[in-house]
KEDO-106615 format. One record per atom (N, C-alpha, C): residue number from 1; residue in one letter; atom name; x, y, z. Coordinates in nm, 2 decimals, padded with zeros to 4 digits. Last residue first. Layout:
<nodes>
NUM / A / CA / X / Y / Z
...
</nodes>
This chain:
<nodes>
81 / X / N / 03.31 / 03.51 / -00.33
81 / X / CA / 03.28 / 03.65 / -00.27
81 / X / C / 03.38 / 03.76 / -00.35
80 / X / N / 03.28 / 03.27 / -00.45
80 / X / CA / 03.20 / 03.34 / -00.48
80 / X / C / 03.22 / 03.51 / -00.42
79 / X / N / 03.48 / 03.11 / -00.29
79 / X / CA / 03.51 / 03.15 / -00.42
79 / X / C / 03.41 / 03.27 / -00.49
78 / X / N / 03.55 / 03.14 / 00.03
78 / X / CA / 03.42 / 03.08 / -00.05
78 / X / C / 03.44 / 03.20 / -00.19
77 / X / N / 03.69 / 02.97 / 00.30
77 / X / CA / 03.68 / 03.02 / 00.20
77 / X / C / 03.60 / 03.00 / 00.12
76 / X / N / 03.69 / 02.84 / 00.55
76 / X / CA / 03.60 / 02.96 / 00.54
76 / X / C / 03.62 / 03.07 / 00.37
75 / X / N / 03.79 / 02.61 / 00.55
75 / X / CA / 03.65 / 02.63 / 00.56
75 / X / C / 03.60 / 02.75 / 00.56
74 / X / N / 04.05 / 02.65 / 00.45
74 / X / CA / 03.97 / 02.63 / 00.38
74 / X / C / 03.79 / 02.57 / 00.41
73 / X / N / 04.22 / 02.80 / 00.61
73 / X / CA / 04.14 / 02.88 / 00.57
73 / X / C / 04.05 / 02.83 / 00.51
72 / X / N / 04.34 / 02.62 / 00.83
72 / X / CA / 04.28 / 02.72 / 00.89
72 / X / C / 04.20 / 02.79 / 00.75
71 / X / N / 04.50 / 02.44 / 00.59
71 / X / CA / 04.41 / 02.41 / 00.71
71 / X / C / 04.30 / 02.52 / 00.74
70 / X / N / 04.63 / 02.71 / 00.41
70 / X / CA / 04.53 / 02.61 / 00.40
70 / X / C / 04.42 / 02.51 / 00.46
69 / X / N / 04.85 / 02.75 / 00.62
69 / X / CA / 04.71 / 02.87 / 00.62
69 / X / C / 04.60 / 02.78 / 00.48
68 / X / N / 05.01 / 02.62 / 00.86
68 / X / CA / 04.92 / 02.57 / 00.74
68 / X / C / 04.77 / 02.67 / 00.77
67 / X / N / 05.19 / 02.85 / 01.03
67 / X / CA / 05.12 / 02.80 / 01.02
67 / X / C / 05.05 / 02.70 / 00.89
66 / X / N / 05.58 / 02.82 / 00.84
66 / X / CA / 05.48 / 02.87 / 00.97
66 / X / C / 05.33 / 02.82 / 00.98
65 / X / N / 05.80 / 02.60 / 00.84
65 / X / CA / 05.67 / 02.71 / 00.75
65 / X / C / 05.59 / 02.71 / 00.88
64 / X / N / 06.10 / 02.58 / 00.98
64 / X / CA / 06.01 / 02.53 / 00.90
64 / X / C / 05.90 / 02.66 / 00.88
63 / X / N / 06.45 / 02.70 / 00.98
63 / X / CA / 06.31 / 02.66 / 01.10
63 / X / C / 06.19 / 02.63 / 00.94
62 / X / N / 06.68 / 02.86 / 00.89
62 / X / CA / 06.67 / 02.66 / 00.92
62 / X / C / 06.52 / 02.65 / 00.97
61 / X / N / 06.67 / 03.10 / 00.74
61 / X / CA / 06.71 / 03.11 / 00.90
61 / X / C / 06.67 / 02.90 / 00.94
60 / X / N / 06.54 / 03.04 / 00.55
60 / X / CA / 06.66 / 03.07 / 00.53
60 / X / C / 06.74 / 03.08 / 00.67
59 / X / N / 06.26 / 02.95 / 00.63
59 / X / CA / 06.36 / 02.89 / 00.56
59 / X / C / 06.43 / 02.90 / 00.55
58 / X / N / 06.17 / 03.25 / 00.74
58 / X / CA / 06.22 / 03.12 / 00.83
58 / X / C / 06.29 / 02.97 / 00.83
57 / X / N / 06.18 / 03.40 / 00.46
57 / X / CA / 06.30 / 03.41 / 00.62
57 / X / C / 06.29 / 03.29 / 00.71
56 / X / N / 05.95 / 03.27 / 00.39
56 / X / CA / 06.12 / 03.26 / 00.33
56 / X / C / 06.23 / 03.30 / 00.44
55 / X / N / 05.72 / 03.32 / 00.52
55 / X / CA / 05.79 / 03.19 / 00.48
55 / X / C / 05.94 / 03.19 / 00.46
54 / X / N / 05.77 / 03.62 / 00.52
54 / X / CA / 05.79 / 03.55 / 00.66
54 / X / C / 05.83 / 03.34 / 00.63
53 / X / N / 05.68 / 03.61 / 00.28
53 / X / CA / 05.78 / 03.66 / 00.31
53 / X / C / 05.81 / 03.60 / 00.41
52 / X / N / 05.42 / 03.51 / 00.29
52 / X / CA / 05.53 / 03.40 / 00.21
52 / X / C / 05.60 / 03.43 / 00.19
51 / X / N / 05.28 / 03.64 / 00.45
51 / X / CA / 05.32 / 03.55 / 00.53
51 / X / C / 05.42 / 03.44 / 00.44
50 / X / N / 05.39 / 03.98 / 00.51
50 / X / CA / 05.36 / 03.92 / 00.44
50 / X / C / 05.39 / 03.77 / 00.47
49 / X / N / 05.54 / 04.09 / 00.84
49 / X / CA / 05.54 / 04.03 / 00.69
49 / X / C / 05.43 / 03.97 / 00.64
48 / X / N / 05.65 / 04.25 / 01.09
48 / X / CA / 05.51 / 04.24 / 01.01
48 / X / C / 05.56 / 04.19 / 00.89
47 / X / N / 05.81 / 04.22 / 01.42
47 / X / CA / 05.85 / 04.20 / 01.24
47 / X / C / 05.70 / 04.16 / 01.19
46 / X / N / 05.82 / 04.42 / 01.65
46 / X / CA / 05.74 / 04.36 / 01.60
46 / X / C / 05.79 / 04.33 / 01.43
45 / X / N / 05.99 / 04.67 / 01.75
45 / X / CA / 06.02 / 04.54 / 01.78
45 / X / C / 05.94 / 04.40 / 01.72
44 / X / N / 05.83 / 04.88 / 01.68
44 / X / CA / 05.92 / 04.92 / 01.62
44 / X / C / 05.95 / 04.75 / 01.62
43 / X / N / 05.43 / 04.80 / 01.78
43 / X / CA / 05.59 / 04.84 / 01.77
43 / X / C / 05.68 / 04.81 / 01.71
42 / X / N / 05.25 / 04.85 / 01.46
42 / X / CA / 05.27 / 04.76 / 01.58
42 / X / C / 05.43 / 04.84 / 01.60
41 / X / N / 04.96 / 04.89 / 01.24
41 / X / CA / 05.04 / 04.97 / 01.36
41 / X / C / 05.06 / 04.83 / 01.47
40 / X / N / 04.85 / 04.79 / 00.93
40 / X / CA / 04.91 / 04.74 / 01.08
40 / X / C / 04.97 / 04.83 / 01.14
39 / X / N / 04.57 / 04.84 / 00.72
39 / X / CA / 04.68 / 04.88 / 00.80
39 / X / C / 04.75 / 04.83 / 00.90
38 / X / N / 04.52 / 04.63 / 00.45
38 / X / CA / 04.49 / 04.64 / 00.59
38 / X / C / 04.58 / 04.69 / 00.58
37 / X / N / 04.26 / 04.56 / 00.15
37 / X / CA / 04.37 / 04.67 / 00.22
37 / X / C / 04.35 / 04.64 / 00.38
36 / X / N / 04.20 / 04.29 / 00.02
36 / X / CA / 04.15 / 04.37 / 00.13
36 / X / C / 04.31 / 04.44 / 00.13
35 / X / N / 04.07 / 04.18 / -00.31
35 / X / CA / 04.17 / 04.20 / -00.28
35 / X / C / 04.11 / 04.25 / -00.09
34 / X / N / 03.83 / 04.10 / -00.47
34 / X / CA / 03.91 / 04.03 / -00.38
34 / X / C / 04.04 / 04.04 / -00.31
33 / X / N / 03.78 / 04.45 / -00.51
33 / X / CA / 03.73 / 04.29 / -00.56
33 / X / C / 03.77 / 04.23 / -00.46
32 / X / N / 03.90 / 04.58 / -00.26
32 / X / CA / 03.90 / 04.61 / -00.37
32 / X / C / 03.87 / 04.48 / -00.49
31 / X / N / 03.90 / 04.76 / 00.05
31 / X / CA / 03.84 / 04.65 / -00.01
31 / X / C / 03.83 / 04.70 / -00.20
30 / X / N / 04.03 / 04.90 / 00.31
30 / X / CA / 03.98 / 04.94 / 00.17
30 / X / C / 03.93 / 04.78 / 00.16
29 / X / N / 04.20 / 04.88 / 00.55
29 / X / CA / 04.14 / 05.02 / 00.47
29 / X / C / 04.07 / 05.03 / 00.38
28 / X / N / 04.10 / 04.79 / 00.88
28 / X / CA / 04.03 / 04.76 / 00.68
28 / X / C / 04.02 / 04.90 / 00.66
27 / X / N / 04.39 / 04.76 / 01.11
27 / X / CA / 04.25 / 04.81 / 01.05
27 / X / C / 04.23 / 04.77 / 00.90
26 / X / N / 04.51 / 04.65 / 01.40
26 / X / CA / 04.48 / 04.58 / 01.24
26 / X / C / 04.36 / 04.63 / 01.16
25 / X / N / 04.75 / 04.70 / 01.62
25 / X / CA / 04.67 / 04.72 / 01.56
25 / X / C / 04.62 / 04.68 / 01.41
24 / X / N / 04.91 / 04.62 / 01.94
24 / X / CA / 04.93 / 04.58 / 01.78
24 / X / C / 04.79 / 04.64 / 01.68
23 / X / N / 04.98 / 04.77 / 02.20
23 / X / CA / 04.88 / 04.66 / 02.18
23 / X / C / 04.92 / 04.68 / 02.01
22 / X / N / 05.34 / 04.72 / 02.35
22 / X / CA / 05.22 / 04.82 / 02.35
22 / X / C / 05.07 / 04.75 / 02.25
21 / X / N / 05.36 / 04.48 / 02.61
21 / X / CA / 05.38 / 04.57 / 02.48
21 / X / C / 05.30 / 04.63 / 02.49
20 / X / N / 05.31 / 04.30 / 02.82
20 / X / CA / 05.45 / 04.39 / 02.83
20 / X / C / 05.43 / 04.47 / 02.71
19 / X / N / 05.14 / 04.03 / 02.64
19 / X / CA / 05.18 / 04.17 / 02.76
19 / X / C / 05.28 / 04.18 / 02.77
18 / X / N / 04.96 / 04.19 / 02.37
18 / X / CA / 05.08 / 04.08 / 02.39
18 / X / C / 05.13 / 04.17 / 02.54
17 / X / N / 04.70 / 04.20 / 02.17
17 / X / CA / 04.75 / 04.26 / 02.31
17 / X / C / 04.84 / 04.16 / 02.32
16 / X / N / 04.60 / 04.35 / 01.88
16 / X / CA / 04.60 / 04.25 / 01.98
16 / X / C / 04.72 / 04.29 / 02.09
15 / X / N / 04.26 / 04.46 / 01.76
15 / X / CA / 04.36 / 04.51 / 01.90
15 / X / C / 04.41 / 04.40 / 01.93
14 / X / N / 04.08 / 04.55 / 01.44
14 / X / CA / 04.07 / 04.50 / 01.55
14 / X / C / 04.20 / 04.50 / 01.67
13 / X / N / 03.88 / 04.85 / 01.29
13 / X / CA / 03.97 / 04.75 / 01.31
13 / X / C / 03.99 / 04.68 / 01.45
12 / X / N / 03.71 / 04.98 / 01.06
12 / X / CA / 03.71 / 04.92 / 01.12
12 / X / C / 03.84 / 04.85 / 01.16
11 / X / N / 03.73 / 05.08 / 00.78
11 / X / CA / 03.71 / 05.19 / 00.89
11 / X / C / 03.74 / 05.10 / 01.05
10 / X / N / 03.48 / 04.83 / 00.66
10 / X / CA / 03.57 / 04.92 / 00.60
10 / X / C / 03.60 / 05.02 / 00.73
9 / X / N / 03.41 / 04.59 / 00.89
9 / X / CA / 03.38 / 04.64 / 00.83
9 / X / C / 03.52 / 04.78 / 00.76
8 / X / N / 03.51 / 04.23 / 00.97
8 / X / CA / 03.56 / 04.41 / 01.03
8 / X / C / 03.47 / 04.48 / 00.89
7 / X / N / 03.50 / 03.93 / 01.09
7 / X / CA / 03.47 / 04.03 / 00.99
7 / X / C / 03.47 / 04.18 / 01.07
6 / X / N / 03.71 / 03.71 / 01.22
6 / X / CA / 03.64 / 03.79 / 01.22
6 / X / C / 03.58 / 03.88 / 01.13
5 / X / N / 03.84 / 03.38 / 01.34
5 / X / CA / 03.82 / 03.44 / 01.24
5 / X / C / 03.69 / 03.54 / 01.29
4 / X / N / 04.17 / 03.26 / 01.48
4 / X / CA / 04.02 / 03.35 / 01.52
4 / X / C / 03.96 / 03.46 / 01.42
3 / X / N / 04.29 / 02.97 / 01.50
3 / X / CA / 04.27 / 03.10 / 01.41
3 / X / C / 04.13 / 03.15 / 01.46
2 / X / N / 04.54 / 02.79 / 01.72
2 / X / CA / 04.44 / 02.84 / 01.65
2 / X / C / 04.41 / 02.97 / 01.56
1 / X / N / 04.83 / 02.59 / 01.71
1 / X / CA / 04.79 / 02.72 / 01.70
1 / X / C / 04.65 / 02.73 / 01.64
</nodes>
């Protein structure tokens, strides 16, 4: 699995499309130190978790951890921001 990294400004957001559905939505509500507010609008059928929520259900359900968000994040993380 890859990662497609983007910058959105505040107000801003981005569309993903899965076909047959309706399209998934990901806006920047806010920004707060290092924190980021996002909204997600996705269909009713779509499970939106937190990803070390989603860790735990897929543990508990027998399946392993979902992506290595350490791989994928640590080039683009930078302590200073």
């Amino acid at each position: 699995m890859g990662m497609l990294l983007l910058k959105r400004k505040i107000g801003k957001s981005i569309e993903i499309q899965v076909d047959g559905m309706e399209p998934m939505i990901v806006s920047v509500l806010g920004i707060e130190g290092k924190e980021v507010c996002l909204g997600i609008a996705a269909p009713r059928e779509v499970a939106v978790h937190r990803s070390e929520i989603a860790d735990k259900i897929r543990l508990k359900e027998g399946g392993g951890l979902g992506i290595d968000r350490e791989k994928h994040s640590k080039n683009w993380r930078n302590d200073d921001r």
